[in-house]
TISE-134674 format. One line per 10 residues: for each residue x, y, z of C-alpha. Coordinates in steps of 0.2 Angstrom, whole numbers, padded with zeros to 4 digits. Layout:
BEGIN
X Y Z ~ ...
END
This chain:
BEGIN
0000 0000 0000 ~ 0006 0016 -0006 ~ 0003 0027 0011 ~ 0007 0043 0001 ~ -0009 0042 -0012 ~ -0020 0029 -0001 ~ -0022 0035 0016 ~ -0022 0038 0031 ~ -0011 0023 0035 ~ -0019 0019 0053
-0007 0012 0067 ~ -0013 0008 0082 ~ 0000 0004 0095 ~ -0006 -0007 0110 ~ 0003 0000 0126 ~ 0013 0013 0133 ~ 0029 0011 0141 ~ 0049 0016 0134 ~ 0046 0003 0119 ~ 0026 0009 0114
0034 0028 0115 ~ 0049 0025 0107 ~ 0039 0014 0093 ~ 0026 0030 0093 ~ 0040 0046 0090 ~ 0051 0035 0077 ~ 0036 0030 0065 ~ 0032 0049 0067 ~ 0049 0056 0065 ~ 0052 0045 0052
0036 0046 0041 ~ 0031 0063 0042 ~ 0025 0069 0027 ~ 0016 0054 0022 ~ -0001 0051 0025 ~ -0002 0042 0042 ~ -0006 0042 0058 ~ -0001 0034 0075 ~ -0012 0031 0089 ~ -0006 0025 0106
-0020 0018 0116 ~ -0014 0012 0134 ~ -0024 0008 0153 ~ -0022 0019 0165 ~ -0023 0005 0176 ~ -0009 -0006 0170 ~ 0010 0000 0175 ~ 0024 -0001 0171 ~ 0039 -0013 0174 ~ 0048 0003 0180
0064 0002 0188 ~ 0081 0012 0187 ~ 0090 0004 0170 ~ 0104 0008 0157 ~ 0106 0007 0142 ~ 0118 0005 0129 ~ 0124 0019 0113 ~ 0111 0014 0103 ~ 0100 0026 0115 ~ 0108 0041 0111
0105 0034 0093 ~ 0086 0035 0096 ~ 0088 0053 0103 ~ 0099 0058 0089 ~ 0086 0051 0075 ~ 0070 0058 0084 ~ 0078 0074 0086 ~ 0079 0076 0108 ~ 0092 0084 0113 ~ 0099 0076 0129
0097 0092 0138 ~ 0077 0090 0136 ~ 0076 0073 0144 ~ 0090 0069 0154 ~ 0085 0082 0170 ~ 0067 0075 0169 ~ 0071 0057 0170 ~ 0084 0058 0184 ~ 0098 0052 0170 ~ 0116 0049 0170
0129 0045 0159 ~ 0135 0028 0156 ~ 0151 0023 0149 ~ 0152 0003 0151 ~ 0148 -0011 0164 ~ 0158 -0017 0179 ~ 0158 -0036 0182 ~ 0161 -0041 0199 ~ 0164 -0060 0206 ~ 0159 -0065 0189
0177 -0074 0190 ~ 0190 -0081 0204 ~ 0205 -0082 0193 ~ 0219 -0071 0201 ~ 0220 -0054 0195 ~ 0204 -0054 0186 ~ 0190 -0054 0203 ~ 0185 -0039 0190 ~ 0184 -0032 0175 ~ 0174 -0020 0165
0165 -0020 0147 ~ 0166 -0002 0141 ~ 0155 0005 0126 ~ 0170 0011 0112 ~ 0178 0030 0111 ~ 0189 0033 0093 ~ 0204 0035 0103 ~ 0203 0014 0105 ~ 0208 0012 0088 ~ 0227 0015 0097
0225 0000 0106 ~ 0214 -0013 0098 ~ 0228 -0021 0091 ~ 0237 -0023 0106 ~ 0223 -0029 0115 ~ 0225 -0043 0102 ~ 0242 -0047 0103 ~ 0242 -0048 0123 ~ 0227 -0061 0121 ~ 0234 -0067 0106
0252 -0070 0118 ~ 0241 -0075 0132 ~ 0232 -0089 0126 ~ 0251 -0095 0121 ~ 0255 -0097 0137 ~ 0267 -0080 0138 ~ 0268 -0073 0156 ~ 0257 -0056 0150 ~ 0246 -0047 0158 ~ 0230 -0046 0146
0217 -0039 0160 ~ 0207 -0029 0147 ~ 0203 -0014 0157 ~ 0222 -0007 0154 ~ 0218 -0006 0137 ~ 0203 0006 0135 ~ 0201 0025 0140 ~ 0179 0020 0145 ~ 0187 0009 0156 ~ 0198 0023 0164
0184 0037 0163 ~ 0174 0023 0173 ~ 0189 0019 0187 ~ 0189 0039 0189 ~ 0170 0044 0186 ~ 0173 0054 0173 ~ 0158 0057 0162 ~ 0160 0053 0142 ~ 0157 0072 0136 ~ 0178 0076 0129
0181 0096 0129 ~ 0177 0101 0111 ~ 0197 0101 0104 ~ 0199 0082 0108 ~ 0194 0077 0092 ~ 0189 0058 0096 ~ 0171 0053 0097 ~ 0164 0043 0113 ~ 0151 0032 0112 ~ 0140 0031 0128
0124 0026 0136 ~ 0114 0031 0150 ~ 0106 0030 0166 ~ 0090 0032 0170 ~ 0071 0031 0178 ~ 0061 0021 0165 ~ 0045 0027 0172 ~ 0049 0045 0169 ~ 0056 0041 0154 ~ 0042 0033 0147
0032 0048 0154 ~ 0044 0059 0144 ~ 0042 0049 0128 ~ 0024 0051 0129 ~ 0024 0069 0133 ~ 0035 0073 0116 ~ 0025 0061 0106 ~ 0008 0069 0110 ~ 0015 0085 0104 ~ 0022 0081 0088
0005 0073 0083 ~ 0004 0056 0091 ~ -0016 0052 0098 ~ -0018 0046 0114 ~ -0032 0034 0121 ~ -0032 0028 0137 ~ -0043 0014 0137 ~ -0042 -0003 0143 ~ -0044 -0017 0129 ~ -0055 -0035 0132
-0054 -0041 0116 ~ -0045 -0040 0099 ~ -0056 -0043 0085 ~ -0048 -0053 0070 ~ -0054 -0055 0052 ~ -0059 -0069 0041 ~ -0040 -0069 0034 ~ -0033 -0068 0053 ~ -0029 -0051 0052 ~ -0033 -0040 0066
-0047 -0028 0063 ~ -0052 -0020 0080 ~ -0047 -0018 0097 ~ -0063 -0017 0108 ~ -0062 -0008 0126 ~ -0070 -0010 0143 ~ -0083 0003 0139 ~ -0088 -0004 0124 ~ -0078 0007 0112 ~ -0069 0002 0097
-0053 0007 0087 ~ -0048 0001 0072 ~ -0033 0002 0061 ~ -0022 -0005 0046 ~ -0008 -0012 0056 ~ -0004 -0014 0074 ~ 0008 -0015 0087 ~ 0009 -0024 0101 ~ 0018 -0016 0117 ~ 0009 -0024 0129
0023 -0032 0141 ~ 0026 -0049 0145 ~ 0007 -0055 0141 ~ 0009 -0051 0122 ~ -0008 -0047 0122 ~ -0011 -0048 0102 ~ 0004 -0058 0097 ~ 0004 -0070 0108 ~ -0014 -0072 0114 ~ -0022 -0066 0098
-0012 -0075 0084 ~ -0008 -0088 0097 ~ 0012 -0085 0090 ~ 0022 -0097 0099 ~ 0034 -0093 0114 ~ 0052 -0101 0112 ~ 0060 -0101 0131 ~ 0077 -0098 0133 ~ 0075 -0104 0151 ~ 0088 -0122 0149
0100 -0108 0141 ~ 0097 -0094 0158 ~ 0093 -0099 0171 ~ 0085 -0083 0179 ~ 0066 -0080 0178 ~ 0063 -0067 0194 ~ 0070 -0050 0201 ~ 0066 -0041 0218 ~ 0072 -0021 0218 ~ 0075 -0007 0229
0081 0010 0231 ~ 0094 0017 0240 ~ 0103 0034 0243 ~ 0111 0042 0228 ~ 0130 0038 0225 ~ 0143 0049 0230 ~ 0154 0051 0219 ~ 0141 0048 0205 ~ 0149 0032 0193 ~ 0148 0033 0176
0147 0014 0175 ~ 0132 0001 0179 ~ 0139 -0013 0191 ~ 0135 -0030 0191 ~ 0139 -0040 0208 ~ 0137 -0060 0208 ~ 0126 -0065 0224 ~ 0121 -0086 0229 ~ 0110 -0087 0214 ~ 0110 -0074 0203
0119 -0057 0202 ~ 0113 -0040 0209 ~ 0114 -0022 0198 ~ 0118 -0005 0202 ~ 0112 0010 0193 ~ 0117 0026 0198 ~ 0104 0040 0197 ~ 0105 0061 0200 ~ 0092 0055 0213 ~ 0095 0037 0221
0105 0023 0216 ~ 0095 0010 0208 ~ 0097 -0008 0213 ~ 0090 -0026 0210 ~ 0096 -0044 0212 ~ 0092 -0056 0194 ~ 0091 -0073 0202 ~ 0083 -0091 0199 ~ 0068 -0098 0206 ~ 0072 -0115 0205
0088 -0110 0218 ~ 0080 -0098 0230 ~ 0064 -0091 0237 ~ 0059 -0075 0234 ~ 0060 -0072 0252 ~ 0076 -0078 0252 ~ 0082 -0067 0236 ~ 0074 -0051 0245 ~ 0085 -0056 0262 ~ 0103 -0054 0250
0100 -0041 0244 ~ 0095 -0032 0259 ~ 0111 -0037 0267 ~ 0122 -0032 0251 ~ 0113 -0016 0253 ~ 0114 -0014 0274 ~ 0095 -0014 0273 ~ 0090 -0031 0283 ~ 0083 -0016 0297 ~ 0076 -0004 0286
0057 -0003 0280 ~ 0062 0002 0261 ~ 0050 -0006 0253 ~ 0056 -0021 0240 ~ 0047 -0023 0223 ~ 0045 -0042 0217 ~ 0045 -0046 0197 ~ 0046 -0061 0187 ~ 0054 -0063 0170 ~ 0047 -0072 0156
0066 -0075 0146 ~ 0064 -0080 0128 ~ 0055 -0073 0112 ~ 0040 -0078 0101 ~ 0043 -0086 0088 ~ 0040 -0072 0073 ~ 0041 -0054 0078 ~ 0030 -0048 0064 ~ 0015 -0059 0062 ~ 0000 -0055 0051
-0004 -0037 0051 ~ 0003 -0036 0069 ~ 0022 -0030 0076 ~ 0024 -0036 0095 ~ 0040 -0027 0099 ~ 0047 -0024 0119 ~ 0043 -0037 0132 ~ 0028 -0044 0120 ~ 0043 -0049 0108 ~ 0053 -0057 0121
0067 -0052 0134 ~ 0085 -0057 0136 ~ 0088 -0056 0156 ~ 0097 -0035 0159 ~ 0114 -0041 0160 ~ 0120 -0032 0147 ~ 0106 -0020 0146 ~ 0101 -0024 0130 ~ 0081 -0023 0132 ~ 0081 -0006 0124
0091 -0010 0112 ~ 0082 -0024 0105 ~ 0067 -0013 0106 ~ 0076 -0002 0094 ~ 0083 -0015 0080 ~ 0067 -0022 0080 ~ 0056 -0002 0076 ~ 0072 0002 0064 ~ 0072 -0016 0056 ~ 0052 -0015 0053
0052 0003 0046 ~ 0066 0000 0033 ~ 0057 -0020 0026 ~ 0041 -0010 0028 ~ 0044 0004 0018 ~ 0055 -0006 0006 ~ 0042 -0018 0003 ~ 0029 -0004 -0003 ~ 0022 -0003 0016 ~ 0017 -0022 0015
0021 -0039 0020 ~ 0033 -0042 0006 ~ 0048 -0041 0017 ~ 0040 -0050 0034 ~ 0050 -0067 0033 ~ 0064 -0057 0031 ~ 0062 -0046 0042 ~ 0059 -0062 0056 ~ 0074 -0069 0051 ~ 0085 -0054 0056
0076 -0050 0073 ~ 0078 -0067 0078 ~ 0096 -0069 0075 ~ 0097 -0053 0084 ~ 0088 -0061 0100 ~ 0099 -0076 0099 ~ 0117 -0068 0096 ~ 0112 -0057 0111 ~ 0106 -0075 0120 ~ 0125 -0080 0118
0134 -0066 0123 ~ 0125 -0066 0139 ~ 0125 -0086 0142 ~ 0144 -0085 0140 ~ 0145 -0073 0156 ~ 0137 -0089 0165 ~ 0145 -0102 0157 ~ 0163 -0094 0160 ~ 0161 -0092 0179 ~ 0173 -0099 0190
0163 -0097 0208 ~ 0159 -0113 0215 ~ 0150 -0111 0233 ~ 0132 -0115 0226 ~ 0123 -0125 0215 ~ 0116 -0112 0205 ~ 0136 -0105 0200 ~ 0142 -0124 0198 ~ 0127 -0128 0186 ~ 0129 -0113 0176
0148 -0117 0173 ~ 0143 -0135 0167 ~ 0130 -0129 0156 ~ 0129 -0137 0141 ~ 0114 -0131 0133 ~ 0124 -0119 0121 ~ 0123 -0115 0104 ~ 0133 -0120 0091 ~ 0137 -0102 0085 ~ 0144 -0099 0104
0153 -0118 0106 ~ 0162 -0113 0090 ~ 0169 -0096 0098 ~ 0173 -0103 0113 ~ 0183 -0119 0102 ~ 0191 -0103 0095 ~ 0198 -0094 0109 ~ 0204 -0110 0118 ~ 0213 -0116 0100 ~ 0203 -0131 0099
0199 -0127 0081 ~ 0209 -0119 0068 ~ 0200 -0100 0066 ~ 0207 -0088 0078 ~ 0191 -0078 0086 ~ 0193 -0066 0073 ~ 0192 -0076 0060 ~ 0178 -0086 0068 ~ 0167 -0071 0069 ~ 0170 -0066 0053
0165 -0084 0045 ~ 0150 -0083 0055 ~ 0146 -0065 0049 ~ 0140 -0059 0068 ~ 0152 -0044 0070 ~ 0136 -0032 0070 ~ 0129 -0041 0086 ~ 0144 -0039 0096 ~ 0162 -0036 0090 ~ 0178 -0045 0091
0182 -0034 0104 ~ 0170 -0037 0114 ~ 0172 -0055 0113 ~ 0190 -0054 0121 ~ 0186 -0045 0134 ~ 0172 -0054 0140 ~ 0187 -0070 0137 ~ 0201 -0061 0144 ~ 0190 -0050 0158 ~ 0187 -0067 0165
0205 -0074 0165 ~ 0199 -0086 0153 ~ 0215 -0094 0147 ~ 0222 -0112 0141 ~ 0231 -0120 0157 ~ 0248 -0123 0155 ~ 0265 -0116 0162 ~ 0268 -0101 0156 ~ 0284 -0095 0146 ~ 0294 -0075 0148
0289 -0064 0135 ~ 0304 -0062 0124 ~ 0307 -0045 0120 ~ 0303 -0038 0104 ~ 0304 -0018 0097 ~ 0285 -0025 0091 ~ 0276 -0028 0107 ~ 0262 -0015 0112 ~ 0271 -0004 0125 ~ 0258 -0002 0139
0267 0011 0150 ~ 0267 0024 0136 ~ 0247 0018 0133 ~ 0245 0021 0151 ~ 0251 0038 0150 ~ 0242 0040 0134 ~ 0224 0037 0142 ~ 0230 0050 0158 ~ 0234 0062 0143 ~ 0216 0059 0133
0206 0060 0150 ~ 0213 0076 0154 ~ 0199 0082 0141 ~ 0184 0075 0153 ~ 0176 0079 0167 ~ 0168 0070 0182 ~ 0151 0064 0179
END
């Protein structure tokens, strides 16, 4: 269909939320001029799953498309900067209790190579230090909470996330989106109307009103109101790949110094994260129900927290970790929780949220705004899920704590795919491809990067066993002290978050 001569183009978007209001502002930023329109319809009785979260750069992406400046939104939603992730306990090896995953700044095109030749010298058994966090200047803004904004003569570009409230954010999103055009309904739906070809015709609402519309999306959170109990699209667990399926989450004071990094902390059975905030520090412990009550859960965390006295009130949720089966089904886009949800390790969420809008908008519009390009489309989004599946299993599968069942079973887990089997074969030289090379026969550099890949390896100590040789000297190995004072140079352009 031909929205420019044939419409209005009606979408109706099923739920508010960061994911319905990001879905909202890009089909309206991005199709302006062309005959559509983009109503949000939302009950004022259903919230939000609305903790303190991160993010990753693909964020500031969204901002930079839909035209927010960050000083519009970030005061209102409480935000922070974010230049990587600390992981702490994840591993027991000497030297490497903890190491950090930062988001990439230009100036790391100095290193990268190095990075690789320490791993590289390493994983032969040479006595090197290849701890990634000498290697990258995120990692040392992080160490000195410095925020990733460089004075404007350091001409290097830093890629960074954020912190921040989801519910105000959300609240925000909506905000913008009602006045650049987008129709709001608050309405609570009983019933999604399908025609003879299956397609969804009508959403019908407690009081008996009706809306209906061309195509739909379904932000409805984990209940995947119209994907999943309309269509009846299937549900594919990850839950033999990750093992977590419940969080419990509380507030404390705000941090001082304010981080620029999201933390992640192993407890018995799961890990705990937290998020710094202008106004409190937001924290939660990701754990398995199968290893630990929720009682139980709550209990860590207050004592993590120096809470076990303190009548802040805990918030419980469960997790449904998987996706559906097809993202785009019929006339219907489920996108958000309703699509599925890869446990907040890595803070990917929003991001998924993203590929999956930016994904749809390009194979609909190619496809003449029809659903030419759907299978296609499926395909991409779902290796998306499950590239972002394996990067976070292999945090599990690496660990090397071994004072619970839930740790021990996670390291012996070996319910992996064969994409992540091969990297790992890789890194250990138990197959011919260097991880490199591996990545580049598998063609999933766009999901997460080499780099990435050895420094979730190398962050964890993760090296053959074997007795380790001198490094000879060589005029050709990366000299670290002069990166060192490199990296004190380059910071000498930030300043504290």
């Amino acid at each position: 269909m031909d929205v420019t001569n044939n419409g209005p183009f009606n979408f109706v978007i099923l739920g508010g939320g960061t994911a319905g209001w990001m879905c909202a502002l890009y089909f309206q930023n991005k199709w302006k001029g062309k005959n559509i329109a983009v109503t949000l319809v939302e009950s004022p009785q259903i919230g939000i799953v609305g903790v303190g979260e991160g993010s990753t750069p693909s964020l500031k992406n969204f901002f930079d498309d839909v035209e927010i400046d960050e000083s519009e939104w970030m005061k209102d939603c409480n935000a922070t900067y974010k230049v990587g992730i600390r992981f702490d306990g994840w591993s027991s090896a000497p030297g490497f209790e903890s190491y950090r995953h930062p988001f990439p700044n230009q100036v790391d095109g100095f290193s990268t190579e190095g990075f690789a030749q320490y791993c590289h010298m390493r994983r032969t058994f040479m006595d090197i230090n290849a701890h990634p966090d000498q290697f990258f200047l995120q990692s040392y803004l992080a160490e000195r909470n410095m925020a990733p904004l460089a004075a404007k003569s350091f001409p290097f570009t830093s890629y960074y996330g954020y912190h921040f409230d989801s519910a105000l954010l959300g609240k925000f999103l909506a905000k913008t989106a009602v006045k650049r055009g987008v129709e709001h309904v608050q309405a609570r739906v009983v019933s999604a109307k399908q025609g003879s070809d299956g397609n969804i015709q009508t959403l019908v609402f407690e009081n008996e009103g009706v809306i209906s519309a061309d195509f739909f999306i379904d932000c409805s959170g984990f209940i995947g109101y119209l994907v999943q109990k309309t269509l009846q699209v299937p549900f594919q667990s990850y839950k033999n790949n990750l093992f977590n399926d419940a969080a419990v989450v509380m507030p404390t004071d705000v941090a001082d110094p304010l981080r620029s990094e999201t933390i992640s902390t192993t407890l018995n059975n799961g890990w705990a994260w937290d998020i710094p905030l202008t106004n409190r520090t937001g924290n939660g412990y990701v754990y398995s129900s199968q290893y630990c009550s929720d009682d139980e859960a709550e209990t860590e965390l207050r004592e993590k927290l120096g809470l076990l006295d303190s009548d802040v009130e805990a918030r419980h949720l469960k997790m449904k970790v998987g996706r559906v089966e097809n993202h785009w089904v019929k006339n219907c886009l489920a996108i958000g929780l309703s699509q599925g949800f890869i446990e907040p390790l890595e803070a990917t969420a929003l991001h998924l949220v993203q590929v999956t809008i930016l994904e749809f908008m390009l194979n609909f519009e190619e496809g003449n705004f029809s659903a030419a390009n759907r299978d296609k489309f499926n395909t991409i989004v779902n290796r998306r899920f499950e590239r972002v599946r394996d990067y976070v299993v292999a945090h599990y599968r690496l660990n090397s704590r071994n004072d619970t069942d839930y740790w021990r079973d996670n390291a012996k887990n070996q319910n992996l795919s064969n994409s992540l089997v091969k990297l790992l074969q890789a890194w250990t030289g138990a197959i011919k491809n260097d991880i490199g090379e591996e990545i580049i026969q598998q063609n999933i550099g766009q999901h997460f990067s080499e780099v990435s890949w050895r420094i979730l390896f190398a962050g964890y100590g993760f090296f053959p066993e074997g007795n380790l040789k001198p490094v000879p000297k060589s005029d050709q190995l990366f000299d670290m002290n002069k990166h060192q004072e490199f990296l004190k140079c380059c910071a000498l352009n930030y300043k504290k978050q």
